[in-house]
C-alpha positions in Angstrom: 4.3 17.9 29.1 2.0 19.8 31.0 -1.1 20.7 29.2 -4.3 22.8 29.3 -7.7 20.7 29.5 -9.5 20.6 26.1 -12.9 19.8 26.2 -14.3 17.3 23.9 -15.8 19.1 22.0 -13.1 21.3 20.6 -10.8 18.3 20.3 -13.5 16.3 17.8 -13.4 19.8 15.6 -10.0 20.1 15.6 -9.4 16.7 14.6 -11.6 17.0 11.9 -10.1 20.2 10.6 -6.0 18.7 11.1 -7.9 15.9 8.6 -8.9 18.0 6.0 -5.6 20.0 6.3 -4.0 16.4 5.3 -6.7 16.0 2.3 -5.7 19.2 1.4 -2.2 19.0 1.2 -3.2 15.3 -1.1 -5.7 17.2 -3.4 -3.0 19.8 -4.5 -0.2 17.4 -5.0 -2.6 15.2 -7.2 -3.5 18.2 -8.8 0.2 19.7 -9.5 2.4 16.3 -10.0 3.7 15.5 -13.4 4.1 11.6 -13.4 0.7 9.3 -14.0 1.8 7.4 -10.9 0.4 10.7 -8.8 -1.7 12.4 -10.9 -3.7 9.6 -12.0 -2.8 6.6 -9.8 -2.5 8.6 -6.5 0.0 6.8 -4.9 0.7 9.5 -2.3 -0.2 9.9 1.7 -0.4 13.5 3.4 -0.5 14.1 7.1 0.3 16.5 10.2 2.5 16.2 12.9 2.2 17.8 16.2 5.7 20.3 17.3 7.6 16.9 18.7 6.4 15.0 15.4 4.3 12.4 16.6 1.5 12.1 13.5 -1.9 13.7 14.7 -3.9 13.4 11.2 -3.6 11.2 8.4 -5.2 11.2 4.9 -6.9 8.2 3.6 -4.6 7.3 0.9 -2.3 4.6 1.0 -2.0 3.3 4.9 1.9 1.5 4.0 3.2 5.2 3.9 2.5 4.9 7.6 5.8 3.2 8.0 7.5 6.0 6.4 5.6 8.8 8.4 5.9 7.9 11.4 9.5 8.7 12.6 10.2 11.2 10.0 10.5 14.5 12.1 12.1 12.7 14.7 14.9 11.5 12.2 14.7 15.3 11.3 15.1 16.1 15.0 18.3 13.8 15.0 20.4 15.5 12.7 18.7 19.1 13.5 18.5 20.3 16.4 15.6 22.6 17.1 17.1 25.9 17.0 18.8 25.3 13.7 15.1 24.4 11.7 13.5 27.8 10.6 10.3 28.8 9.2 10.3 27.8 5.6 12.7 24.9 6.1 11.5 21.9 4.4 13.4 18.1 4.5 13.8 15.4 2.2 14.3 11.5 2.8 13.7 8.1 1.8 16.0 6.2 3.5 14.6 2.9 5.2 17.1 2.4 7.6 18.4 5.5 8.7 15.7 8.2 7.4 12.9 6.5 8.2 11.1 5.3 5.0 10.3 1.9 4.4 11.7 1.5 0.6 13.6 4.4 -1.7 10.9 5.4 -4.2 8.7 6.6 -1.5 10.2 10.4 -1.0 9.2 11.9 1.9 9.0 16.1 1.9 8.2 17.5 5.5 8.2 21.1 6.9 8.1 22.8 10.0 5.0 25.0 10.9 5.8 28.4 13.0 3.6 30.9 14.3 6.3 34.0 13.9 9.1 32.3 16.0 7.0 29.7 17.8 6.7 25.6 16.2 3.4 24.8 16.5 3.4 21.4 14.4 4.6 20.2 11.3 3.0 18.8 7.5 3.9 16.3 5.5 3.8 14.2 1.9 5.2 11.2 0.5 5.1 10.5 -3.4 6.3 7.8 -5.1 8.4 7.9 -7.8 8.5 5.7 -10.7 12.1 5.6 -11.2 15.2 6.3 -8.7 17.6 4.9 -10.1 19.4 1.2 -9.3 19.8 -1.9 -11.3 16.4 -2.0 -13.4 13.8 1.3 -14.6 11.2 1.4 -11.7 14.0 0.7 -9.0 12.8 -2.6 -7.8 13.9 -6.1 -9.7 12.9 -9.4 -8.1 16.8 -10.4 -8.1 18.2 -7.7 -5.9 20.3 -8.6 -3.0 21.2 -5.3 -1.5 19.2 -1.9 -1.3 22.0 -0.3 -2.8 20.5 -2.1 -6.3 17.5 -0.6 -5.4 18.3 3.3 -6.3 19.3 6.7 -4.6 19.6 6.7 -0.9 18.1 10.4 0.2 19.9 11.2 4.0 17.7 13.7 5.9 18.5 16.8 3.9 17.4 20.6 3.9 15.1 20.6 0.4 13.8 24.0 1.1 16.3 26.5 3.5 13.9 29.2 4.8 11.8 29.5 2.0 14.1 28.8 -1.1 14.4 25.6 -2.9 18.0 23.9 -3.0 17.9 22.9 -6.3 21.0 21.2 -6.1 19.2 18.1 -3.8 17.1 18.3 -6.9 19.4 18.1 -9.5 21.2 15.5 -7.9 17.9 13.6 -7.7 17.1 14.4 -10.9 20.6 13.1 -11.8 20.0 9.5 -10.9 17.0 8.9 -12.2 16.3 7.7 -15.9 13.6 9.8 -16.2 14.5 13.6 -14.5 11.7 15.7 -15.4 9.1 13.7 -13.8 11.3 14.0 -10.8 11.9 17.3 -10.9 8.2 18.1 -11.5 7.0 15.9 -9.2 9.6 17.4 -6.5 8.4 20.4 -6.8 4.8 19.7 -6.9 5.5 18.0 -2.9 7.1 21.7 -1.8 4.3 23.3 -3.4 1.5 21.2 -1.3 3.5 21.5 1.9 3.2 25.4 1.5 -1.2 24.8 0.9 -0.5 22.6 4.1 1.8 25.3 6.5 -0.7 28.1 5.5 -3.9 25.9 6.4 -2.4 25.5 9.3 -1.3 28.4 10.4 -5.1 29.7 9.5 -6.6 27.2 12.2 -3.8 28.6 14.7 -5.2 32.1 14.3 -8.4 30.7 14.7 -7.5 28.5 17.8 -4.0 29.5 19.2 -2.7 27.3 21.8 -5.6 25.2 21.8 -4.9 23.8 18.6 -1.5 22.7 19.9 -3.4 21.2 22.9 -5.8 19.3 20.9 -3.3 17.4 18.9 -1.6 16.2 22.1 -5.2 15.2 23.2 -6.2 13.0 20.0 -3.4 11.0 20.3 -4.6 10.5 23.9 -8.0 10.0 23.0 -7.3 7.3 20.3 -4.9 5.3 22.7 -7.9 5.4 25.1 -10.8 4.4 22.6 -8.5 1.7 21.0 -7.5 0.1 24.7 -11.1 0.2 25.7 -11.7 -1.6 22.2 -9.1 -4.6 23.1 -10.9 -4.4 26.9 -13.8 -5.5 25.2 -12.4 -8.9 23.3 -11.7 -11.9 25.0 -8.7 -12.7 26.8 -6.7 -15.6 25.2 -3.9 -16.1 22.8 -4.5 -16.3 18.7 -2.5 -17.4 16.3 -2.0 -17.8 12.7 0.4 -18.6 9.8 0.8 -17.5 5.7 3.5 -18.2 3.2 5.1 -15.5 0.4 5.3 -18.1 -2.6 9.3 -16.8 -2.6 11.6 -13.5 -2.8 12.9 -13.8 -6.4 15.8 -15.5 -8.0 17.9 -16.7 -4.8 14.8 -17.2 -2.7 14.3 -19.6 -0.3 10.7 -21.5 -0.9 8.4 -21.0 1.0 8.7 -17.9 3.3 6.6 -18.1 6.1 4.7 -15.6 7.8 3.7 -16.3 11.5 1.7 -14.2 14.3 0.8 -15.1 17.9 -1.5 -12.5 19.3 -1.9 -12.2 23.2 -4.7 -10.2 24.7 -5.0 -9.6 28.2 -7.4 -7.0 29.6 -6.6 -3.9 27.5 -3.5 -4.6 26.5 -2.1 -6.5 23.4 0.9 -8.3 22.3 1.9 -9.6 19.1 4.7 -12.1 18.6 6.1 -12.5 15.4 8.8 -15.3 16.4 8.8 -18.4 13.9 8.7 -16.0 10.8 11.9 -16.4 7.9 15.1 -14.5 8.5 15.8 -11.9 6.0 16.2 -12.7 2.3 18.4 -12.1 -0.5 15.3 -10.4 -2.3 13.3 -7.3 -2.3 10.3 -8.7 -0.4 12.0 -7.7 3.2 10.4 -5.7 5.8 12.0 -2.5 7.9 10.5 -2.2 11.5 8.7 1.2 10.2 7.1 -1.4 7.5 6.1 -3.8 10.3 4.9 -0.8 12.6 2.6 0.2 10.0 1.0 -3.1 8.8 0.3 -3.4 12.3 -1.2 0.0 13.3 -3.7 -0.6 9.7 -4.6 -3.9 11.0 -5.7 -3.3 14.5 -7.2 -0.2 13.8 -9.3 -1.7 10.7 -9.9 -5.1 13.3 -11.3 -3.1 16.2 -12.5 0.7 15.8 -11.9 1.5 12.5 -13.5 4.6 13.5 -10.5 6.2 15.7 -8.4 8.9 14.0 -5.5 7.9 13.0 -2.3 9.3 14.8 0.2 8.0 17.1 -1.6 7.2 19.8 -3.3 3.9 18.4 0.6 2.2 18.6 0.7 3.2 22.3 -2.0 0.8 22.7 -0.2 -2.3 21.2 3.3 -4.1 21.6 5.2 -5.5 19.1 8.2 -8.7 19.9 9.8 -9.3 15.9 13.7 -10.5 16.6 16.1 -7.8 14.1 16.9 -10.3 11.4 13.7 -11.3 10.2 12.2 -10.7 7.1 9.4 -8.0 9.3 12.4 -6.6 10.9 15.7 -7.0 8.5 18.8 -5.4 8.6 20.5 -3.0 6.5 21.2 -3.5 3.5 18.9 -5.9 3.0 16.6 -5.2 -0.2 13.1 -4.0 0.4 11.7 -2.8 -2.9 8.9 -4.9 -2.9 8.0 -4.7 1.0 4.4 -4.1 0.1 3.7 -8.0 -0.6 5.2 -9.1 3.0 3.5 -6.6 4.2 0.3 -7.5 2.6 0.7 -10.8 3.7 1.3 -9.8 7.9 -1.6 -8.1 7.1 -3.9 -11.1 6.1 -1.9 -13.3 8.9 -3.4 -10.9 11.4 -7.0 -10.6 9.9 -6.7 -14.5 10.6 -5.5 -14.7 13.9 -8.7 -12.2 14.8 -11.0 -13.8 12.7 -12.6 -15.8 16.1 -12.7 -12.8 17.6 -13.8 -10.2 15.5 -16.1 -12.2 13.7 -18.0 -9.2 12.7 -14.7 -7.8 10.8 -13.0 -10.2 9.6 -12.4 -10.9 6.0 -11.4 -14.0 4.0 -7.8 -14.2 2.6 -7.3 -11.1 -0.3 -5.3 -11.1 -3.2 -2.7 -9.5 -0.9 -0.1 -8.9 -3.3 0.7 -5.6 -4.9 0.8 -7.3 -8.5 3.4 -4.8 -10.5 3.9 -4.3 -14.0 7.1 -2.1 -14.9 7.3 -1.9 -18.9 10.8 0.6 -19.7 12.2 1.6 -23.2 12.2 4.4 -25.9 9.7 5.1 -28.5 11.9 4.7 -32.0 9.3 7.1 -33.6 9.5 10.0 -31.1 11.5 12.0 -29.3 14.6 10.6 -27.4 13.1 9.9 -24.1 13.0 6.9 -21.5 9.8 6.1 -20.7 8.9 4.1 -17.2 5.3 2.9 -16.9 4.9 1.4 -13.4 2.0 0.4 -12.4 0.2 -2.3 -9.6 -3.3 -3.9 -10.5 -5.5 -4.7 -8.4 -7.4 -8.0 -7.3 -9.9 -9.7 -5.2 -10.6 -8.2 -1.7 -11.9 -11.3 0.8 -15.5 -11.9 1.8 -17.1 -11.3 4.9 -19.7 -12.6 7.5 -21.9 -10.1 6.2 -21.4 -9.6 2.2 -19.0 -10.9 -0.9 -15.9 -9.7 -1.1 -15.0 -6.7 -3.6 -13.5 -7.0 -7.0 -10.6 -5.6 -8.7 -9.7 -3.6 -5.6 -6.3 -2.3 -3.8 -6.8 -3.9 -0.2 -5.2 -3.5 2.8 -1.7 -1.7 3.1 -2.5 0.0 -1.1 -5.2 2.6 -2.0 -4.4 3.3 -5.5 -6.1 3.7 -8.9 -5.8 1.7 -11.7 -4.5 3.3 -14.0 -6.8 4.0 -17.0 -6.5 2.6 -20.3 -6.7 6.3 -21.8 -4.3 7.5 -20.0 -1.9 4.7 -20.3 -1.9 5.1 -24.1 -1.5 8.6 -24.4 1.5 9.1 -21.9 3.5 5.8 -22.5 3.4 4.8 -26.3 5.3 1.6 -25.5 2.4 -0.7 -25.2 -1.4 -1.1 -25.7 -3.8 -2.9 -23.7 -5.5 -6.0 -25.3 -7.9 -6.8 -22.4 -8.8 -5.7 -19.2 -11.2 -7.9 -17.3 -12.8 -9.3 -14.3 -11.6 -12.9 -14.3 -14.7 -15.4 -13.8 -14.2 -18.0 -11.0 -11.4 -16.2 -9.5 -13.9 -15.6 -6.4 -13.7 -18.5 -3.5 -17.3 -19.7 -3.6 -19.1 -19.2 -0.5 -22.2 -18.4 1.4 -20.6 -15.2 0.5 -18.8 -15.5 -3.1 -14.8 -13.8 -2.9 -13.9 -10.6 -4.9 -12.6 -11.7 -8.2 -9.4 -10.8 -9.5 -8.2 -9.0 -12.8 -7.1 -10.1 -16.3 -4.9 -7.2 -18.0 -2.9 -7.9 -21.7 -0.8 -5.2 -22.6 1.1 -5.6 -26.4 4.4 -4.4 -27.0 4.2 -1.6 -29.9 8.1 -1.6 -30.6 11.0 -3.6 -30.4 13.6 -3.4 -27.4 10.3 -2.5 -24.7 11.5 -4.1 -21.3 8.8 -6.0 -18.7 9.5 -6.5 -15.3 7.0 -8.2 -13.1 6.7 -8.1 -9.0 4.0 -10.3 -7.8 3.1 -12.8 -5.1 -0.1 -15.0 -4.4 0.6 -17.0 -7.1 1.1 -20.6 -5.5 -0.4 -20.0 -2.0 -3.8 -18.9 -2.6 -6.2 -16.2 -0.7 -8.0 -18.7 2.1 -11.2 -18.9 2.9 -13.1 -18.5 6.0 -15.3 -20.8 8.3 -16.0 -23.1 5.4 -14.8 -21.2 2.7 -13.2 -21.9 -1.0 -9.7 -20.5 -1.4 -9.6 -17.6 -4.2 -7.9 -18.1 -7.4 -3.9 -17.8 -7.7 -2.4 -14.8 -9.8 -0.2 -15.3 -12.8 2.3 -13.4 -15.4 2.5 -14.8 -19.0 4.2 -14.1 -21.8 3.2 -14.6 -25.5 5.6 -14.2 -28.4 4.3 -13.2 -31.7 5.0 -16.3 -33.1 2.6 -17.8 -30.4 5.1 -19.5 -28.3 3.8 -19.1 -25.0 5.7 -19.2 -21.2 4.6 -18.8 -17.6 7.0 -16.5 -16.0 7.8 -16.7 -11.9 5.9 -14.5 -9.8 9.2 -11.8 -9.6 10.8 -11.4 -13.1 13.5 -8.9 -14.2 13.6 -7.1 -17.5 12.1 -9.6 -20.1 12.7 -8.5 -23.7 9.9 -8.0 -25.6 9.5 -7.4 -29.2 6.2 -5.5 -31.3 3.8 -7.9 -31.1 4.3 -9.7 -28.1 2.6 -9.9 -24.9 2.2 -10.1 -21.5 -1.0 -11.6 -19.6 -1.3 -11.0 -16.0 -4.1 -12.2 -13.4 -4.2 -11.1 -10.1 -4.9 -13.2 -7.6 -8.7 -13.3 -6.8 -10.3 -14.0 -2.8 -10.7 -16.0 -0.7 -15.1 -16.7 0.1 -17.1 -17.1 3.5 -19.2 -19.2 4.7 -20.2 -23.0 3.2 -21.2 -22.2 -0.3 -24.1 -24.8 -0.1 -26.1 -21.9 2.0 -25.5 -18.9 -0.7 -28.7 -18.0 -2.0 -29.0 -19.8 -5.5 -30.9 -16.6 -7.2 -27.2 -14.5 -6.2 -25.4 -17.4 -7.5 -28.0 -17.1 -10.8 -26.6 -13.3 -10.8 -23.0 -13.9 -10.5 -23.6 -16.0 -13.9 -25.5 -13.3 -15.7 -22.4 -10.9 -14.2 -20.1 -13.6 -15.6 -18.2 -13.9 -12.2 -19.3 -17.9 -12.0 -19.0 -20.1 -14.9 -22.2 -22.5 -15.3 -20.2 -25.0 -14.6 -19.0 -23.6 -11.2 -22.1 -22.7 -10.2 -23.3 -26.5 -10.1 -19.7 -27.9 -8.8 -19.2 -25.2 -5.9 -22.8 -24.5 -5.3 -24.9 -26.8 -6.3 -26.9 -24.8 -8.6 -28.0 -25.6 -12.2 -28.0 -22.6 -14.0 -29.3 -23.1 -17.9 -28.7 -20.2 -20.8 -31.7 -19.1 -22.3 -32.9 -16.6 -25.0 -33.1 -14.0 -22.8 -30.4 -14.5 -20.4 -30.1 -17.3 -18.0 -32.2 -19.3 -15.6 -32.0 -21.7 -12.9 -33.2 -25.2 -13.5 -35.5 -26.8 -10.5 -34.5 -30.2 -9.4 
């Protein structure tokens, strides 16, 4: 495509105004949705597309809806052909291996953009929904076998045709799902933000005209540029690591493992994912959107975090993963829980780069997208479902330069926890007994690991179903260059009666009666650095903090730490 020359200047402004189009487009969804998972957890991305589709801006929300971003206009463009796509069109999808999502509760809405008759680019959000249908409330069960268990499959479908909704897509949405009017509110709060979006835009194209088109084409250039002259800059040589998933669920295979050889060469960059498991009978596979993703996050946050990100950071990269695997399975393999595998490639490639990105590396995270689904009625209220779904966070890994962050999303995930407050009031199935940073979770080290999270909810009824989705819970978050490992994650269930049982790291639909409950720790991080050289006064800290027991402040650290009146102290040798 021929096109005018844009001077830097008017490309760095438009790229910052296409950004804040995307926020935009996030901030009224969040605002308008009717389910906690968006309103309060935020688990949404937002972003704009140039006329062909190729993403020019994203939002910073949750950088695994990348896989399900990036091919969606042209899976648009393969079923509609251009002159059949009018202004106030809109499209629906969510299918991973023909509609290019990367699992079925991620719904994708995306509209074209036209200046009277003329496409000048098109905006986009993806929400995900609590419940879709399939074998278990929430969609994803750790015994699933086929995505067909998994819920409704959405084909690329005309949502919105030129400016009305088609509220039978909805209905039939709606339909298949156990709870309907959170779809069909949160549906129709996704149209809604795509109309703040198209009008944003077509306000910088009034401002701009065809310079604005030109510009996108020219920050995809730009960051293909800026991210090759980043890889010209690393050594040449070929890095490798290897991870395990602890397993996929019920059928699973044990352990799954998770391998990456990394080849750089001047400014280009190859990574080899051969020796990683073949697909599995579980939800924990991987689509090549998935994959695409994990890698675009990765490099980008490895080398120049800085770039803008749009499609022309994976020009800058190649990818060799054999169809089959568990990064790149076929159809209809299961991939509710993708996010943990994904998590994992993620953590595989911070430690291939670790010796050569020293200054950006991070110690092993708690990598896994711990999920709590609890699902039943409320005998003393109205005749509704309720689904609460939500993932807690963990430990994020430590770094050359500082300890690692606790009770955070990392990597792939952005989201919120979910607040207490809000939990209660909206789903009157359970309370929470505790919610707390776990002490000792941290990998001890020159720099100490985030720590992970302790969360108790109580059943309030009888008949309440749990279903758990977890990972990092017998391979734990490694440590860098000297390094402790972080703690492992676990889900526990306590009857009332106080019998007590560890359940696996994916569990379907436990029974729970009032009074019982379910413990869950997150897995914690992995620490940096020999923990003989952290300073013993940030060690005296984390025990005031009560990250570090006493007792592993003198075993990992070597550091006698004493209580005293007034708090704590250390005691000189």
């Amino acid at each position: 495509m021929i096109q005018a020359k844009v001077d830097a200047v008017t490309v760095e402004i438009v790229g910052n105004l296409l950004l804040t189009i995307a926020e935009e487009i996030g901030i009224s969804i969040i605002k308008s949705a009717y389910s906690t998972n968006i309103k309060e957890r935020r688990d949404i991305s937002t972003a704009v597309f140039d006329p062909e589709g190729n993403l020019v801006a994203q939002a910073e929300h949750v950088p695994m809806h990348l896989g399900s971003l990036l091919s969606i206009v042209e899976e648009v463009y393969k079923k509609y052909p251009r002159d059949r796509i009018r202004p106030g069109d809109m499209f629906i999808g969510n299918d991973p291996y023909n509609g290019g999502g990367t699992h079925l509760p991620d719904i994708t809405i995306v509209a074209p953009v036209f200046a009277k008759e003329k496409l000048i680019g098109w905006v986009a959000n993806l929400a995900h929904h609590s419940d879709v249908g399939g074998k278990v409330p929430g969609s994803t069960s750790g015994d699933a076998v086929s995505i067909y268990q998994e819920g409704i499959k959405i084909p690329i479908s005309k949502i919105c045709r030129e400016h009305h909704v088609n509220e039978e897509i909805v209905d039939f949405i709606m339909t298949n799902s156990r709870i309907p009017e959170e779809r069909y509110g949160d549906l129709h709060a996704q149209i809604a933000s795509n109309r703040v979006g198209i009008r944003r835009l077509l306000e910088a194209y009034e401002q701009y005209g065809d310079l604005l088109v030109d510009s996108m084409y020219e920050l995809q250039n730009y960051a293909e540029r800026r991210l090759k002259a980043g890889i010209g800059k690393l050594p040449d040589g070929v890095y490798e690591f290897t991870d395990y998933m602890d397993d996929a669920g019920a059928a699973s295979p044990d352990p799954i493992k998770l391998s990456v050889r990394i080849t750089i060469q001047g400014d280009a960059m190859e990574l080899d994912f051969a020796g990683s498991h073949p697909q599995v009978n579980g939800p924990i596979n991987v689509t090549y959107n998935g994959l695409l993703a994990t890698v675009f996050y990765s490099i980008k946050s490895l080398i120049d975090p800085e770039i803008y990100s749009n499609a022309g950071i994976y020009r800058a990269f190649s990818i060799k993963v054999e169809p089959g695997l568990i990064i790149n399975a076929r159809n209809p393999a299961p991939v509710g829980a993708r996010i943990d595998t994904c998590m994992r490639v993620a953590d595989v490639i911070f430690g291939a780069m670790a010796p050569v990105v020293p200054e950006r590396a991070i110690a092993g995270c708690n990598s896994s997208c711990t999920t709590a689904v609890f699902s039943g009625y409320d005998p003393h209220g109205p005749d509704q479902f309720y689904v609460y779904l939500e993932t807690i966070a963990g430990g994020s890994g430590a770094s050359r330069d500082a300890d690692g962050l606790s009770g955070v999303q990392v990597h792939l995930t952005n989201t919120s926890n979910l607040p207490i407050e809000a939990l209660e009031m909206e789903f009157p199935l359970v309370i929470v007994r505790e919610y707390s940073l776990i002490e000792d979770s941290g990998g001890a080290g020159r720099h100490r690991g985030g720590l992970g999270i302790r969360r108790e909810f109580e059943a309030r009824f009888d008949n309440v179903s749990f279903t758990g989705l977890g990972d990092r819970q017998k391979f734990l978050p490694w440590g860098l260059n000297g390094g402790a490992d972080g703690a492992a994650g676990s889900y526990k269930l306590t009857r009332k009666d106080g019998t007590v049982q560890k359940l696996p790291s994916k569990c379907t639909e436990i029974p729970l009666n009032q009074g019982d409950r379910i413990t869950i720790h997150t897995p914690g991080a992995g620490g940096y650095g020999n923990p003989g050289e952290r300073n013993p006064r940030d060690v005296l800290r984390d025990v005031t903090e009560r990250k570090v027991s006493i007792r592993q402040a003198e075993q990992a650290y070597g550091v006698k730490i004493r209580p005293t009146e007034s708090g704590y102290e250390i005691v000189e040798s």
